[in-house]
C-alpha positions as CSV (number, residue, x, y, z in Angstrom):
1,X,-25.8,42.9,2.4
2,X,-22.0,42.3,2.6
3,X,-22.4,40.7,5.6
4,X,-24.6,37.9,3.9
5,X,-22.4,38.1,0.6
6,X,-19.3,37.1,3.1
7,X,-21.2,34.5,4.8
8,X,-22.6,33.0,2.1
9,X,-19.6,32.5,0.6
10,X,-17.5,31.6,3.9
11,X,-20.7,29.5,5.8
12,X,-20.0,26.2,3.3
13,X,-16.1,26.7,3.6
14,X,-16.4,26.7,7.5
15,X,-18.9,23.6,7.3
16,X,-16.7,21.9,4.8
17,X,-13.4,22.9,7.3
18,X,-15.6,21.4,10.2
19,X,-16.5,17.9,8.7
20,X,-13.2,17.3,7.5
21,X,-11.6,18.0,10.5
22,X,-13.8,15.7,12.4
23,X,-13.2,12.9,10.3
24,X,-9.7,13.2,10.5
25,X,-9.9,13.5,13.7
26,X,-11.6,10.0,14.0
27,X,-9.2,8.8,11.8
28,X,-6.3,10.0,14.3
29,X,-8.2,8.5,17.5
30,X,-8.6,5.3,15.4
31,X,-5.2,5.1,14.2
32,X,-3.8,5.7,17.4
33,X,-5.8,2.9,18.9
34,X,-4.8,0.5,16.2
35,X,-0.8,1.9,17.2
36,X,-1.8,1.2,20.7
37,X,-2.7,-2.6,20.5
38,X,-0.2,-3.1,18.3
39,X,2.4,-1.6,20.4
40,X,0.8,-3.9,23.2
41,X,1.5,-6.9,21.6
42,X,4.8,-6.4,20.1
43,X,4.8,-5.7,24.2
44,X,3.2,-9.2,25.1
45,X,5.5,-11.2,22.4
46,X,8.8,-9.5,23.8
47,X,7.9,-10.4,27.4
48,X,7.0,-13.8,26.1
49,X,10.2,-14.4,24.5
50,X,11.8,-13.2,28.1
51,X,10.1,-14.9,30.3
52,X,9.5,-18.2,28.2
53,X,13.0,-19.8,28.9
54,X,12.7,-18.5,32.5
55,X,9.3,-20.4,32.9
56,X,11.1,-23.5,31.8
57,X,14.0,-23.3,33.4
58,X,11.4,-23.0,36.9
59,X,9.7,-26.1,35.7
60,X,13.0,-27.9,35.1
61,X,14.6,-27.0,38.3
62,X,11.2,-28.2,40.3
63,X,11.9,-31.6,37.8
64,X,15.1,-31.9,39.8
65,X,14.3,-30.4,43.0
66,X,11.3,-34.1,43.2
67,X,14.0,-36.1,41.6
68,X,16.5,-35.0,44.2
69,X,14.2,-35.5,47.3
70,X,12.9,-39.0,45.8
71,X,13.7,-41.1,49.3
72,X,16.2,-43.9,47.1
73,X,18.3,-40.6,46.2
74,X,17.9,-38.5,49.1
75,X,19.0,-41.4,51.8
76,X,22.1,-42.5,48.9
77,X,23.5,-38.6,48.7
78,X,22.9,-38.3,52.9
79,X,23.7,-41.2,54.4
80,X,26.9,-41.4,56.1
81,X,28.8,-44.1,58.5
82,X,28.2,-43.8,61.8
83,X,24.5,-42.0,61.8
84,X,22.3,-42.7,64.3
85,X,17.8,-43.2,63.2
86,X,17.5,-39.7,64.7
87,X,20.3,-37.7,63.4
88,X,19.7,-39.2,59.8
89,X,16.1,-38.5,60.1
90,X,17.1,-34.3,61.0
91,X,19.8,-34.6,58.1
92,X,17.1,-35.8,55.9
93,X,14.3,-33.4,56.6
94,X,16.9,-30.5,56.5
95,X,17.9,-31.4,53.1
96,X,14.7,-31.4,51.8
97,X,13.8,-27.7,53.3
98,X,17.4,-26.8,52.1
99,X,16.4,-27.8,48.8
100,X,12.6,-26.6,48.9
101,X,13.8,-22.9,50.3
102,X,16.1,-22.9,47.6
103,X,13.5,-23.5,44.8
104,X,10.7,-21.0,46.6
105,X,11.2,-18.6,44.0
106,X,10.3,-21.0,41.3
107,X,6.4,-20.5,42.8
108,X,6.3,-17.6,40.3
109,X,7.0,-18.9,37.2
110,X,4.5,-22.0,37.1
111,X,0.9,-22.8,37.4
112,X,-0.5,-23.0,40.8
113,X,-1.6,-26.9,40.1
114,X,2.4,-27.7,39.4
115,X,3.1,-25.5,42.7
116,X,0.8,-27.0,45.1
117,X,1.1,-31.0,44.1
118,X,5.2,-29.8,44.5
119,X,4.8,-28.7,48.0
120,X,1.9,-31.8,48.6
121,X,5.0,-34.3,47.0
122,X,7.8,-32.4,49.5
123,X,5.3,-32.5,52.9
124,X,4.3,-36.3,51.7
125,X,8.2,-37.6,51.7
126,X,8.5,-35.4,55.2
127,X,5.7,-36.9,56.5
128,X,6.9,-40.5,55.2
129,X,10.6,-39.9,56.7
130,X,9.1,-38.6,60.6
131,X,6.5,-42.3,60.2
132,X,9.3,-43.9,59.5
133,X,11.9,-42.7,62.3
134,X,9.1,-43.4,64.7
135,X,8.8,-47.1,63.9
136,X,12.7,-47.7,64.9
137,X,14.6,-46.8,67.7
138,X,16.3,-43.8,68.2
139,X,19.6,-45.1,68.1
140,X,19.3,-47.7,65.6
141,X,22.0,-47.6,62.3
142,X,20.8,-44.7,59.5
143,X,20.6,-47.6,57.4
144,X,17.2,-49.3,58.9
145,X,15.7,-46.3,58.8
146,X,16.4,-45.6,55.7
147,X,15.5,-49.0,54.3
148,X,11.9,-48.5,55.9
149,X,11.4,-45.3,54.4
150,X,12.5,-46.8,50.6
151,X,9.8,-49.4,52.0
152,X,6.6,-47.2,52.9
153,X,7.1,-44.5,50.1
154,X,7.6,-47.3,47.6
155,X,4.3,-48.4,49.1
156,X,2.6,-45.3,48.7
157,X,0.6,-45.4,45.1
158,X,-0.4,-42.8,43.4
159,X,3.4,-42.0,44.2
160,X,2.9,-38.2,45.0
161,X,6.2,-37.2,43.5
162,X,5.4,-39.1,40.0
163,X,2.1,-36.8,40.3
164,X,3.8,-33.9,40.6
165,X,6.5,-34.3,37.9
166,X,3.4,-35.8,35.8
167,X,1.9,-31.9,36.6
168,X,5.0,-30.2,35.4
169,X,5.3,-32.3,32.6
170,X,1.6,-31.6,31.1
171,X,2.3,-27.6,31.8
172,X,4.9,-28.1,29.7
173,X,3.2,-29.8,26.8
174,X,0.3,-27.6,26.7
175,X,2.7,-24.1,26.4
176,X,3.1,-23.3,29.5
C-alpha cells in the first residue's frame, strides 16, 4: 500500500517533470537553430562587406586590363623607332599576355560570362595582331603594321572588347 501511496503521489510529478522537459528541450533545439542561421548570416553579410570591394576592384582592373590592350593604345604605349613588322608584332603579343597573366587572378572574383568574353576580347586582338603581321613584310616599319591592325580591328563590329567591358559593366549594375 505504500508503495502505491508513493507512486500515486510521485507518478504525476515524474509525468509533469517529463513534459516539461521535453518542451524545453524543443525550445533549446529551436532556439539554437534560430542562433545558428542567424549566426550564418551575420556570417554571409561580413564576407559580403569583405569581398564586395574586392569584387569591384577585379571588375575595374579587367575595365583597364581591355582598355589597355585596345589596339589604338597598345600600338601608341609599344611602339618604338626603329621596330621592325616582326619584332613589333612579338612586343605586341607579349604585352598583352604580360597584362593578361597579371590579371589571371581576377577570374575569381567575377562571373564566368565577364571571364570568358575577357579572354574571347584578349585571343580576338591576338588573333587581329598575327592577321595583320602576315599581310606585311617582315621587315616593313612597326608603323604599317600597326596602322593595319587600327584598320581590321576597327573593322571588326560587334567590337569584342566593347562586348566585354559592356559584360563587366552590367555585372556591375545588377550587384555583382
Amino acid at each position: 500500500m505504500i508503495i502505491l501511496d508513493i507512486l500515486k503521489y510521485t507518478l504525476p510529478s515524474v509525468v509533469v517533470f517529463l513534459t516539461a522537459f521535453y518542451i524545453l528541450r524543443q525550445q533549446n533545439e529551436k532556439d539554437l537553430k534560430v542562433k545558428e542561421l542567424e549566426d550564418d548570416i551575420d556570417r554571409r553579410k561580413n564576407t559580403n562587406q569583405v569581398l564586395l570591394p574586392i569584387r569591384l576592384q577585379a571588375y575595374e582592373r579587367l575595365t583597364l586590363f581591355l582598355e589597355r590592350v585596345h589596339p589604338h593604345q597598345l600600338i601608341i604605349r609599344h611602339n618604338k623607332p626603329g621596330l621592325n613588322a616582326m619584332t613589333f608584332q612579338s612586343v605586341l603579343i607579349k604585352a598583352i599576355r604580360d597584362e593578361f597573366e597579371h590579371n589571371l587572378s581576377q577570374q575569381l572574383y567575377v562571373s564566368d560570362v565577364s571571364w570568358t568574353k575577357v579572354q574571347k576580347a584578349k585571343e580576338e586582338i591576338i588573333k587581329q595582331i598575327n592577321f595583320s603581321a602576315s599581310k606585311v613584310e617582315s621587315q616593313s616599319a612597326a608603323n604599317d603594321l600597326g596602322a593595319l591592325i587600327i584598320q581590321n580591328f576597327s573593322g571588326i563590329h560587334p567590337n569584342p572588347i566593347q562586348i566585354a567591358i559592356n559584360q563587366l559593366k552590367s555585372d556591375v549594375q545588377k550587384g555583382l
